[in-house]
Short mmCIF file of the C-alpha atoms (twelve columns), coordinates in Angstrom:
data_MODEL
# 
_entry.id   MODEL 
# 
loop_
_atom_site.group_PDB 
_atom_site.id 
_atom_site.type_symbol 
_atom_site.label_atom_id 
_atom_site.label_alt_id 
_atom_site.label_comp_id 
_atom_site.label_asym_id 
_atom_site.label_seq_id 
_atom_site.Cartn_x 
_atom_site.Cartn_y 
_atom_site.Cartn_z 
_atom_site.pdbx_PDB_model_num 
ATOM 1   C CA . UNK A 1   155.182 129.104 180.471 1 
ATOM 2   C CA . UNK A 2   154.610 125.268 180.037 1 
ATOM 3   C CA . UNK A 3   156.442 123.706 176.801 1 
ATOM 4   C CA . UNK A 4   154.614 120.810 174.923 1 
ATOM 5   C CA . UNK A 5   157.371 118.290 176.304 1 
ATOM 6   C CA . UNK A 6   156.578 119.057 179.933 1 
ATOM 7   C CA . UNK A 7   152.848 118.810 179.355 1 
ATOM 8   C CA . UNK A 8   153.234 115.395 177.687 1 
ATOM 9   C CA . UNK A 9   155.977 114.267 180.162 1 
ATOM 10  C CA . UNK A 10  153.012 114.887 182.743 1 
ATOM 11  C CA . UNK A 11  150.358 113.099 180.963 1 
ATOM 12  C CA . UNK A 12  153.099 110.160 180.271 1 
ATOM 13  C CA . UNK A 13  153.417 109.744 183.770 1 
ATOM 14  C CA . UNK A 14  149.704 109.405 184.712 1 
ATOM 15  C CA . UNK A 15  147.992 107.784 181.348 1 
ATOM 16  C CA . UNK A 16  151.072 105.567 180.248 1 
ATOM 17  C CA . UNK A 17  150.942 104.026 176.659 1 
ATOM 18  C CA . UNK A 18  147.410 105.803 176.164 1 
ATOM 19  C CA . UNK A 19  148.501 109.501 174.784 1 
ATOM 20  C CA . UNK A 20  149.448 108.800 171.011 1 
ATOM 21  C CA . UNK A 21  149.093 111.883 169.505 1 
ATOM 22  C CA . UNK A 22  149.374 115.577 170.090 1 
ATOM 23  C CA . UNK A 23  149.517 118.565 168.322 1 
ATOM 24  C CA . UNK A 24  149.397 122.310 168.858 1 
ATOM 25  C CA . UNK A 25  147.412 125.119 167.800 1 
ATOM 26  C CA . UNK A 26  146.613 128.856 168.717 1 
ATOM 27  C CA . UNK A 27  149.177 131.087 169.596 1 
ATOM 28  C CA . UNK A 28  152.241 128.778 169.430 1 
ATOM 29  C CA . UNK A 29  151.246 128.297 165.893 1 
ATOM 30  C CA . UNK A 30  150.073 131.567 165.092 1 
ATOM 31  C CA . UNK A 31  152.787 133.462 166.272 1 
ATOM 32  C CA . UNK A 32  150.750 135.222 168.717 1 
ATOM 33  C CA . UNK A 33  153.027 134.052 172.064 1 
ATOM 34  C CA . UNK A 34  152.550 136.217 174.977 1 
ATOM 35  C CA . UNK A 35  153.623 136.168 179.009 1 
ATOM 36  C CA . UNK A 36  150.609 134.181 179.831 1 
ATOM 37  C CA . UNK A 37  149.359 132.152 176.459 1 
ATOM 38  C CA . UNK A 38  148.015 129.307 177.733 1 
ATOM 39  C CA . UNK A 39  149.548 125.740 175.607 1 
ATOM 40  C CA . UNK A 40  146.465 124.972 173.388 1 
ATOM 41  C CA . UNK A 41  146.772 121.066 172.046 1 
ATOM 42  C CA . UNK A 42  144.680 118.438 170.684 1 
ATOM 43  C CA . UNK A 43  144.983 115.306 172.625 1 
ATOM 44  C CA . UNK A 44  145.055 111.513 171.190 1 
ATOM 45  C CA . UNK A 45  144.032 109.315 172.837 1 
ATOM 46  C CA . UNK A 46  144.196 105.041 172.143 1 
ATOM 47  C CA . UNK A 47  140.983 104.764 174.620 1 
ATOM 48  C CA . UNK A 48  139.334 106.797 176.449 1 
ATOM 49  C CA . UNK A 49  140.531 107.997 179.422 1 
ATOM 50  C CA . UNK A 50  140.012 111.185 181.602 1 
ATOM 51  C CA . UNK A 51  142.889 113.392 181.367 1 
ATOM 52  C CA . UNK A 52  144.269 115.166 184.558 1 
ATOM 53  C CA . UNK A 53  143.979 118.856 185.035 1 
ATOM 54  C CA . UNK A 54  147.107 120.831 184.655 1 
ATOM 55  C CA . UNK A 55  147.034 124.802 184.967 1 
ATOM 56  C CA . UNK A 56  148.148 126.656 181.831 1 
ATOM 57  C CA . UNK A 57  147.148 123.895 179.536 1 
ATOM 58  C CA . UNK A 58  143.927 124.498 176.982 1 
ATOM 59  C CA . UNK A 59  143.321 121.005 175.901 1 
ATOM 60  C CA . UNK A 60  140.997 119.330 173.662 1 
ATOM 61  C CA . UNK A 61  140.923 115.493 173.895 1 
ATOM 62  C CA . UNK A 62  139.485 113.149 171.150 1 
ATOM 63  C CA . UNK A 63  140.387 109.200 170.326 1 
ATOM 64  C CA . UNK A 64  143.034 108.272 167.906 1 
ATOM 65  C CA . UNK A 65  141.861 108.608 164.446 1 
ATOM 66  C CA . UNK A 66  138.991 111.058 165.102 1 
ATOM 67  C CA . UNK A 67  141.433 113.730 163.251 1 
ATOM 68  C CA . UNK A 68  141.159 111.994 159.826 1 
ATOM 69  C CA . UNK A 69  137.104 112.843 160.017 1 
ATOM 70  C CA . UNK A 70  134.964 115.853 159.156 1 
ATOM 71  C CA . UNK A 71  134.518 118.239 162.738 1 
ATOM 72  C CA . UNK A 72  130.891 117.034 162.545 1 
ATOM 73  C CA . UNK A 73  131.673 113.209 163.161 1 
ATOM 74  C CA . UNK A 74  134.098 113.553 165.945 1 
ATOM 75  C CA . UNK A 75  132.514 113.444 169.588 1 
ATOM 76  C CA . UNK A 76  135.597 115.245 171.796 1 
ATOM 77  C CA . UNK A 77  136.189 113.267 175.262 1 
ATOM 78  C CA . UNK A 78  137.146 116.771 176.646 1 
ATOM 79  C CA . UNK A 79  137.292 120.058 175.108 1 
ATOM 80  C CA . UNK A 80  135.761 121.576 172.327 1 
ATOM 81  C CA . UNK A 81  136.344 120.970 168.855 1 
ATOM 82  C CA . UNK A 82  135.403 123.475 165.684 1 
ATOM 83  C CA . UNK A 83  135.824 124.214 162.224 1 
ATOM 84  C CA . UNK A 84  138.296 126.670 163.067 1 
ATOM 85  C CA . UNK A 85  140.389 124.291 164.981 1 
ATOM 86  C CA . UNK A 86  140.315 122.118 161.846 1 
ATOM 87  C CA . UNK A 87  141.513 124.040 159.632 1 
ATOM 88  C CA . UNK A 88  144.453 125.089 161.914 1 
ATOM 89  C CA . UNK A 89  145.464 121.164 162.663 1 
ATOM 90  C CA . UNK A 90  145.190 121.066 158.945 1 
ATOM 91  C CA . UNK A 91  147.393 124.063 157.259 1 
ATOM 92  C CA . UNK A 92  149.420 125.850 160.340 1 
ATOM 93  C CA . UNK A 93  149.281 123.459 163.688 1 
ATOM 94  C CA . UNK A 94  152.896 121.842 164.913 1 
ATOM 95  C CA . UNK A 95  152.519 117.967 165.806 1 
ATOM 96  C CA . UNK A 96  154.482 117.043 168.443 1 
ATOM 97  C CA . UNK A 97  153.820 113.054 168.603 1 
ATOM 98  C CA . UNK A 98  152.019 111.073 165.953 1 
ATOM 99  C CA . UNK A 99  151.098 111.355 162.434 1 
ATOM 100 C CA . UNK A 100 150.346 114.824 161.115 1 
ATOM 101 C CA . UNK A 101 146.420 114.658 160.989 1 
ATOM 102 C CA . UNK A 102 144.329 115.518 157.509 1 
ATOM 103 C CA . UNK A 103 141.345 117.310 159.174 1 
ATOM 104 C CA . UNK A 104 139.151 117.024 156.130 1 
ATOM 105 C CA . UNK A 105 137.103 120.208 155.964 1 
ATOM 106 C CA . UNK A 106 136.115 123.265 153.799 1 
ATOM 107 C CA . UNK A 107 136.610 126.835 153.650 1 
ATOM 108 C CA . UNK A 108 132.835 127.083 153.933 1 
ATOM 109 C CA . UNK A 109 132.587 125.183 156.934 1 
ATOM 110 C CA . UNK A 110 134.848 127.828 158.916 1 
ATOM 111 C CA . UNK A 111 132.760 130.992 157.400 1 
ATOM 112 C CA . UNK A 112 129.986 129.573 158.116 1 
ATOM 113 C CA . UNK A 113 131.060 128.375 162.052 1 
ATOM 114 C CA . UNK A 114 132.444 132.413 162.568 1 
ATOM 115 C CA . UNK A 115 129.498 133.523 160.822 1 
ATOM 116 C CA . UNK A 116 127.159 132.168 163.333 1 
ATOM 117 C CA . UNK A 117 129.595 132.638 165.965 1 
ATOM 118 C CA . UNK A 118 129.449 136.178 165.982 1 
ATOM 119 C CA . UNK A 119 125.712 136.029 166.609 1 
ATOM 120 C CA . UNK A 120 125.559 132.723 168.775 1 
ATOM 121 C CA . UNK A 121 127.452 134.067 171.440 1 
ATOM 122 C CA . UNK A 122 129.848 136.895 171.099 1 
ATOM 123 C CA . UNK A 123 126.257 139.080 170.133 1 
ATOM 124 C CA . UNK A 124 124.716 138.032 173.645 1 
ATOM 125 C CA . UNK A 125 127.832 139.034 175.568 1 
ATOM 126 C CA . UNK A 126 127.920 142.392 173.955 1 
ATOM 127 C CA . UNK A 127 124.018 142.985 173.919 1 
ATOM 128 C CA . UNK A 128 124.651 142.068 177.728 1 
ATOM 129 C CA . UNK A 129 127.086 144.972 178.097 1 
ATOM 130 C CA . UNK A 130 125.207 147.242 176.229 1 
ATOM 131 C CA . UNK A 131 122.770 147.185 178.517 1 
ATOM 132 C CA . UNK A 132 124.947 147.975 181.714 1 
ATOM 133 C CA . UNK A 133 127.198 150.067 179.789 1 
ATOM 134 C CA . UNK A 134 125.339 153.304 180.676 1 
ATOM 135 C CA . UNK A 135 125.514 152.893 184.339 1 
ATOM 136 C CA . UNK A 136 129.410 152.718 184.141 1 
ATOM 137 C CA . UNK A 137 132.050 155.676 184.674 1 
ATOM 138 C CA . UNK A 138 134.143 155.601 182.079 1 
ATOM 139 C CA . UNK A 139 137.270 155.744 184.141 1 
ATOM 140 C CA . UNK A 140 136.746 152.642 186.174 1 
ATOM 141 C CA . UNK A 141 139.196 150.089 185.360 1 
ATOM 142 C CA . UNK A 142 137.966 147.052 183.614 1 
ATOM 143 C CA . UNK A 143 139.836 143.470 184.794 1 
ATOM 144 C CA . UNK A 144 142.486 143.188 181.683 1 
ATOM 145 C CA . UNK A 145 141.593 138.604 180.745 1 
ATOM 146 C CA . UNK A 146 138.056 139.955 180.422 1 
ATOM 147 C CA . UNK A 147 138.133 143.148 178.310 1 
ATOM 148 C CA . UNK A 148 140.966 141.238 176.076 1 
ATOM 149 C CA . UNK A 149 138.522 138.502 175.197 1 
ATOM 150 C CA . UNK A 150 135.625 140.647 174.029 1 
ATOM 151 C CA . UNK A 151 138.060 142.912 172.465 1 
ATOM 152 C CA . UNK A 152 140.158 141.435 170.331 1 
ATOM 153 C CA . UNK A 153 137.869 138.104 169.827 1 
ATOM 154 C CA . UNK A 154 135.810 138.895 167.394 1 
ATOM 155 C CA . UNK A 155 138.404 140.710 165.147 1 
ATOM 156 C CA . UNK A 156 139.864 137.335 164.469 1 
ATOM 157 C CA . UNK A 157 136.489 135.964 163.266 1 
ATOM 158 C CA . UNK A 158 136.115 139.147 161.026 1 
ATOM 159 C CA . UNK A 159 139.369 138.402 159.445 1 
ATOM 160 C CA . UNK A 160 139.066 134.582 158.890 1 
ATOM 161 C CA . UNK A 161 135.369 135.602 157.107 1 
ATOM 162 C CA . UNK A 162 137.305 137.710 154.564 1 
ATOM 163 C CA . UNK A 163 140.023 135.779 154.072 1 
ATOM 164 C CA . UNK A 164 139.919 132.484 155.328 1 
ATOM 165 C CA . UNK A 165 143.216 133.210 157.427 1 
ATOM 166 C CA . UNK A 166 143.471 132.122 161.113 1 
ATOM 167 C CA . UNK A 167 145.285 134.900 162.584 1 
ATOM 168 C CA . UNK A 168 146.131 135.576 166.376 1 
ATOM 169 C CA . UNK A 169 144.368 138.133 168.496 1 
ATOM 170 C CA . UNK A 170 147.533 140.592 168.239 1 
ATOM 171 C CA . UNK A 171 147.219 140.922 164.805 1 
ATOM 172 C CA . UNK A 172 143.884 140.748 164.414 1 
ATOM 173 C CA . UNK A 173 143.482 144.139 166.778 1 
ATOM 174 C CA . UNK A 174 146.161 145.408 164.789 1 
ATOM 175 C CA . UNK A 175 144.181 144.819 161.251 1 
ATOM 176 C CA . UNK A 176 141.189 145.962 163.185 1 
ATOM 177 C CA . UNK A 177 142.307 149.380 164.337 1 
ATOM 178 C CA . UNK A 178 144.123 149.559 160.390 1 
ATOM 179 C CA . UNK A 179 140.289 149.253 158.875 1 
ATOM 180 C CA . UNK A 180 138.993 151.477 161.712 1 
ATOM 181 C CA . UNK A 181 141.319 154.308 162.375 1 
ATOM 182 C CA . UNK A 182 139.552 156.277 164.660 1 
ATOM 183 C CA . UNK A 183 138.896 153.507 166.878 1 
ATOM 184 C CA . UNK A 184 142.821 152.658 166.590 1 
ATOM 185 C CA . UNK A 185 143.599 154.114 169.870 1 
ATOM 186 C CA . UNK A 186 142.080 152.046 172.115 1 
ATOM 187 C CA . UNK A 187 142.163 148.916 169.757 1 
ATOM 188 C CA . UNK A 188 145.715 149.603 169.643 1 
ATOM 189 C CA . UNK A 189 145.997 150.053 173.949 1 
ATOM 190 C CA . UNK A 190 144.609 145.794 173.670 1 
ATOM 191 C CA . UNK A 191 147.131 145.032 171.411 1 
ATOM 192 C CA . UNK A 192 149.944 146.587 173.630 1 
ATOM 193 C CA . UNK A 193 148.094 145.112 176.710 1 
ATOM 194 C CA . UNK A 194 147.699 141.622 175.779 1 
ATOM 195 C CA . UNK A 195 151.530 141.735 174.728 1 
ATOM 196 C CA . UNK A 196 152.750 142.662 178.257 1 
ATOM 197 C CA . UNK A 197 152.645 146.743 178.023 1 
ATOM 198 C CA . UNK A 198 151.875 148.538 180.810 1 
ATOM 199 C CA . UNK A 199 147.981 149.664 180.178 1 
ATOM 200 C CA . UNK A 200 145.302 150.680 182.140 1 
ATOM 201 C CA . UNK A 201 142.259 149.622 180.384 1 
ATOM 202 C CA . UNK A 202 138.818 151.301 181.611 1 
ATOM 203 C CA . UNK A 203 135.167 151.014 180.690 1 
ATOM 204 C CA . UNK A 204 136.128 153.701 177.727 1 
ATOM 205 C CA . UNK A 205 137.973 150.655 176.100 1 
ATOM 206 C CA . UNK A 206 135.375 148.569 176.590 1 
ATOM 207 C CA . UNK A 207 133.023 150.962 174.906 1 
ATOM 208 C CA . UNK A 208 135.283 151.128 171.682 1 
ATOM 209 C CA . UNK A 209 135.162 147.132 172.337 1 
ATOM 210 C CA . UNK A 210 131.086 147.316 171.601 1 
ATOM 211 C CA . UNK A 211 131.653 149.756 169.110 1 
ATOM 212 C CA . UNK A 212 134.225 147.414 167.276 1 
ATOM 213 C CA . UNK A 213 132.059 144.645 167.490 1 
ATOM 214 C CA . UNK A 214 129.141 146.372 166.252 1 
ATOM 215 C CA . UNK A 215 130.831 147.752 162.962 1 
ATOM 216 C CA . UNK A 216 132.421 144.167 162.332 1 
ATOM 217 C CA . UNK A 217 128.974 142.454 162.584 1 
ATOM 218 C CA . UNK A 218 127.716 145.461 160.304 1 
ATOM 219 C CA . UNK A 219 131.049 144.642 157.730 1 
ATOM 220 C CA . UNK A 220 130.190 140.951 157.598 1 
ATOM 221 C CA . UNK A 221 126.357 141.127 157.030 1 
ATOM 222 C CA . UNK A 222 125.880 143.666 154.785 1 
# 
């Protein structure tokens, strides 16, 4: 697994003088580590430059200063950039070079950014499987990154809606399957999945996946 030093040792190298800031987010911060987390980081930058590729590494890449604006007047040079992300910079991310960033944002701007991300795309990929669903047997074994995603994805949205907490995608199964107990078995076989156990997850998990989903866009509409 890549540490923040040897990512910036390897942008050093090939951008010298131009990376001034960095800090981390997701599940370094969120205490959500697993075998294969990828290192997610916000790159500063003192121009713009095009950053080199480097496997394992989830980066977002903006110029110095953008990370003392509001999300909505910040163009990224690479990556995506959201309320969410905000809001972790701001209260739980770990800077590893530069100033600590502000972030300026509101609690209302991340509702509202899950909000309409649980209909602006997680909805299409799950209307998507819906449709296909039938023509599956149950038993057939789903590819594990995939059926992760869509599980334990939108969980984390639910959660930050009702609380305003960024929480990993461990615990938000875990908080999932606590509100849901009789989905809890198969929400429960992600958790253990995504944290290294040896699970076979099949087109039946994926189908408590849709069900999930559908009772969390239910919880946060209604």
């Amino acid at each position: 697994m890549i540490t923040p030093g040897e990512y910036l040792s390897f942008l050093d190298a090939r951008l010298p003088g131009l990376v001034v800031g960095a800090h981390l987010h997701g599940s370094r911060v969120l205490d959500d580590v697993v075998p294969d987390s990828d290192l997610d980081i916000v790159i500063e930058l003192s121009s713009p430059a095009e950053l080199p590729s480097f496997e394992g590494a989830d980066v977002a890449v903006v110029l110095a200063g953008s990370l003392e604006k509001p999300v909505f007047d910040v163009t990224p040079l690479a990556g995506e950039i959201t309320p969410v992300l905000w809001q972790q910079l701001r209260t739980v991310g770990q800077t590893v070079r530069g100033a600590r960033p502000t972030c300026p944002g509101t609690a209302a701007d991340v509702e509202a950014y899950c909000r309409d991300n649980l209909v602006s795309y997680w909805k299409l990929d799950f209307d998507r499987f819906r449709e296909v669903l039938p023509t599956l047997d149950p038993r057939k074994v789903i590819p594990r990154d995939a059926l992760l995603w869509v599980g334990l994805g939108p969980a984390r949205l639910w959660h930050t809606i009702h609380t305003g907490e960024i929480i990993g995608k461990s615990r938000a199964g875990e908080l999932a399957a606590k509100r849901w107990p009789d989905l809890a078995p198969p929400i429960l076989d992600l958790v253990a999945s995504r944290r290294g156990g040896d699970v076979q997850l099949t087109v039946d998990h994926g189908r408590a996946s849709l069900e999930l989903f559908d009772r969390i866009l239910a919880d946060v509409t209604t």
